[in-house]
C-alpha positions, 0 to 999 in steps of 0.5 A: 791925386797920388804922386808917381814916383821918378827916377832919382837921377831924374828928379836931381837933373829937374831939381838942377843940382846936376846932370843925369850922369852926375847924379848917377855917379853921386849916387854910387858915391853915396853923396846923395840923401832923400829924407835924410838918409843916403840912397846909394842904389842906382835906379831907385826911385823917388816920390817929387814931394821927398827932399833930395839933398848932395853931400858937399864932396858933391858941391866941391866937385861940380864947382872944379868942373869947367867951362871952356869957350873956343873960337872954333875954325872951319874944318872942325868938327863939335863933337866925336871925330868923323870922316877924317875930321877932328872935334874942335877939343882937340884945340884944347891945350896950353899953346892954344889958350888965348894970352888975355884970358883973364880967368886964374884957372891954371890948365890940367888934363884932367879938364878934358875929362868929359868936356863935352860941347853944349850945342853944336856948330857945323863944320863949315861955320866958325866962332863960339862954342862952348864945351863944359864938364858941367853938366848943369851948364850943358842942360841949361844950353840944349835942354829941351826947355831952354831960352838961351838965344844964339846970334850968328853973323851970316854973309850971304849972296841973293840968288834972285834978281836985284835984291832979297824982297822985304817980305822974304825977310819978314819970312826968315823972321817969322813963317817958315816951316822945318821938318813939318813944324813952323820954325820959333820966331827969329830975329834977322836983319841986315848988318851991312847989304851982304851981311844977316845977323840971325838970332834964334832961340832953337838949333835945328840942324843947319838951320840957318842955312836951309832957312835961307835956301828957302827965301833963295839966299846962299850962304857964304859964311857963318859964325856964331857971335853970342849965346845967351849973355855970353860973347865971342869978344875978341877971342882969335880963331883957334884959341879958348879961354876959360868961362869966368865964374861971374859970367851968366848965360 
């Protein structure tokens, strides 16, 4: 069977040394080897079996790229501004880092370079969001093949009669349909009679809120607590702190 050849950018994302846009920016640095000889053009392509290494300027780069976790408010938006709203990275500055933030990271605009968030949380909800400049961290988080699950904290209100039957539970965990497709399992139970804790390992957008609309529960607040191994804590609302370099997804 012969072998296709892919994309280089392709094949270092695959490899997880970095991010698509990483890897092109490598390349043009010249900080990229297949077989051992630098490869500098952008778009070459490149046999699977061939072996890619990074210069270490590469290394050393990526390893001063961070990683920033906020406890994003209502009213904020994930991403670009839209309609009037500002993107929750604009709470990215000095006054607004949490006091017992125990990373030694000092503070530099120039973190705020290309930190994009990994995930996004709607407007209306609250808690932890992650934004990063490393492109590694963002595909492990929304990359198609990801196994990182997210815990949700979900006040709701049953617009039925008496209270939400046990099988429409079962349905939240598991049978509900989406966009045409059956929704991955989740993991949903009550934390307290008005209170859901969700946990899912997919993102559709607003999912949460329109997987209870189906089962006839209104949401009335919702905040992500966890992704992955990585809690919300005791992170106040509105400040962020720095993702510490022994804690994993």
């Amino acid at each position: 069977m012969s072998e296709e050849l892919l994309r280089l950018s392709k094949r270092m994302s695959e490899l997880g040394l970095c991010s698509r846009r990483e890897a092109d920016e490598w390349i043009a640095r010249g900080w990229v080897r297949v077989d051992g000889k630098i490869v500098s053009e952008l778009g070459s392509k490149i046999y699977p079996s061939q072996r890619v290494t990074v210069e270490r300027q590469a290394a050393a780069e990526q390893s001063k790229r961070v990683t920033i976790l906020i406890n994003k408010p209502m009213g904020y938006v994930s991403g670009q501004a839209e309609d009037g709203y500002q993107p929750a990275v604009v709470l990215v500055k000095p006054e607004n880092r949490w006091p017992d933030d125990p990373s030694p990271e000092l503070f530099h605009p120039t973190q705020l370079r290309s930190l994009v968030p990994a995930g996004r949380l709607d407007i209306d909800s609250v808690g932890l969001l992650v934004l990063t400049q490393d492109g590694r961290v963002a595909k492990h988080l929304i990359g198609e093949t990801t196994d990182v699950d997210k815990e949700y904290l979900v006040r709701v209100e049953y617009t039925g009669v008496g209270k939400l039957p046990d099988s429409d539970l079962k349905k939240l965990n598991h049978g509900l349909w989406m966009d045409g497709k059956p929704l991955l399992p989740a993991k949903v139970r009550w934390q307290n009679e008005d209170q859901l804790s969700f946990t899912l390992r997919e993102g559709k957008k607003r999912q949460i809120r329109r997987m209870c609309d189906m089962v006839g529960l209104k949401v009335i607040g919702l905040k992500r607590v966890r992704i992955g191994k990585v809690k919300l804590g005791d992170l106040p609302v509105g400040q962020w702190r720095y993702l510490r370099p022994e804690e994993q997804f």
